[in-house]
C-alpha positions in Angstrom: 31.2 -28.1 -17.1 32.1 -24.2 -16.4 29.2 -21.8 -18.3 31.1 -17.8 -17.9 28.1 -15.4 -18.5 29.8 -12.1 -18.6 26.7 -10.2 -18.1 25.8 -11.9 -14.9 29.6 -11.1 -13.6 29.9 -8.0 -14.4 26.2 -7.0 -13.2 27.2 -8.7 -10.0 30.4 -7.0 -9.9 28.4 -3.8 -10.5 25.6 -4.4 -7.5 29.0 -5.5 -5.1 30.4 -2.1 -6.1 26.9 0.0 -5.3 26.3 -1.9 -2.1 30.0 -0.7 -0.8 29.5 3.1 -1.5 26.0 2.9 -0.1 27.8 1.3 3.4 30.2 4.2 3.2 27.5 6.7 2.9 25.4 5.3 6.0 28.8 5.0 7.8 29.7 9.2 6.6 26.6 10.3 7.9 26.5 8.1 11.4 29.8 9.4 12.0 29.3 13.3 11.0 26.2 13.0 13.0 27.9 11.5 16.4 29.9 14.7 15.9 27.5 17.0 15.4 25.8 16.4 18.8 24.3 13.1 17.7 20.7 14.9 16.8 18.9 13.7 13.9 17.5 16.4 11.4 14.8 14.2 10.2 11.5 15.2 10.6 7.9 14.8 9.6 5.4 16.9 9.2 1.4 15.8 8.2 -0.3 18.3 6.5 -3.9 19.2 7.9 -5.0 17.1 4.7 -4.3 14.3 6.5 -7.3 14.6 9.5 -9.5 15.3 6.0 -9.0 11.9 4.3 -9.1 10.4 8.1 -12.9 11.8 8.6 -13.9 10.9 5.1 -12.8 6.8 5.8 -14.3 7.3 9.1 -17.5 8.7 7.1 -17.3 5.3 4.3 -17.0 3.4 7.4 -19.8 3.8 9.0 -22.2 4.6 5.9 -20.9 0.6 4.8 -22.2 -0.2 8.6 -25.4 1.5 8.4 -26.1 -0.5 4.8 -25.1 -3.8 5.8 -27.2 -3.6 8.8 -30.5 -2.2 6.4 -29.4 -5.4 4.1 -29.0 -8.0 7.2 -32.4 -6.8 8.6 -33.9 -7.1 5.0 -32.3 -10.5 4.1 -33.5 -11.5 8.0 -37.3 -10.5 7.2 -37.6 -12.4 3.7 -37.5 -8.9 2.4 -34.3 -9.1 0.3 -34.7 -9.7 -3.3 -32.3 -8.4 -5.0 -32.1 -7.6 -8.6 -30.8 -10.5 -11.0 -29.4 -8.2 -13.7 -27.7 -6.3 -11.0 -26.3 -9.7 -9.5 -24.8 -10.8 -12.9 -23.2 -8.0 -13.9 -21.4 -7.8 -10.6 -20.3 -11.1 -11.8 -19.1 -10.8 -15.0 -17.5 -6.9 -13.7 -15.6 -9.1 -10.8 -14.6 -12.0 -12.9 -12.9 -9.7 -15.5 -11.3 -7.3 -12.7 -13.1 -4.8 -13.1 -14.9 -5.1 -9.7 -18.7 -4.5 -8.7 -19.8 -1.4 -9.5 
């Protein structure tokens, strides 16, 4: 038994044709670049924007330390007693994706 989808054919035919010109492309630009003195001109640059989200997560970091160590020493003591409205509505929020607020 022989099933012809044409759609499946000609999309592969299609994807065959892409994936050549792409090799062609990569193999253009190796070669003009081994003439050119070989040199990428790629470059990145990381804006000073960066260092400011990197202090900020450093910042979370260590706030989520400092509370997890005031919560171990509570829960340690027999101090901890949390709220049970709190704990069930972090339930239901996490069960329906909405996460703990």
């Amino acid at each position: 038994m022989r099933i012809y989808d044409r759609d499946l054919t000609g999309t592969a035919s299609a994807e065959s044709g892409r994936s050549q010109e792409t090799q062609k492309a990569d193999r253009d630009a190796t070669a003009a670049s081994s003439q050119s003195g070989g040199t990428p001109s790629d470059r990145v640059e990381l804006s000073s924007g960066l260092a400011t989200v990197s202090r900020a997560l450093a910042a979370y970091g260590s706030d989520r330390a400092n509370k997890v160590q005031q919560l171990t020493a509570q829960v340690q003591s027999g101090s901890y007693s949390p709220s049970s409205l709190s704990i069930s509505q972090g339930m239901v929020a996490n069960a329906l994706g909405g996460g703990a607020s």
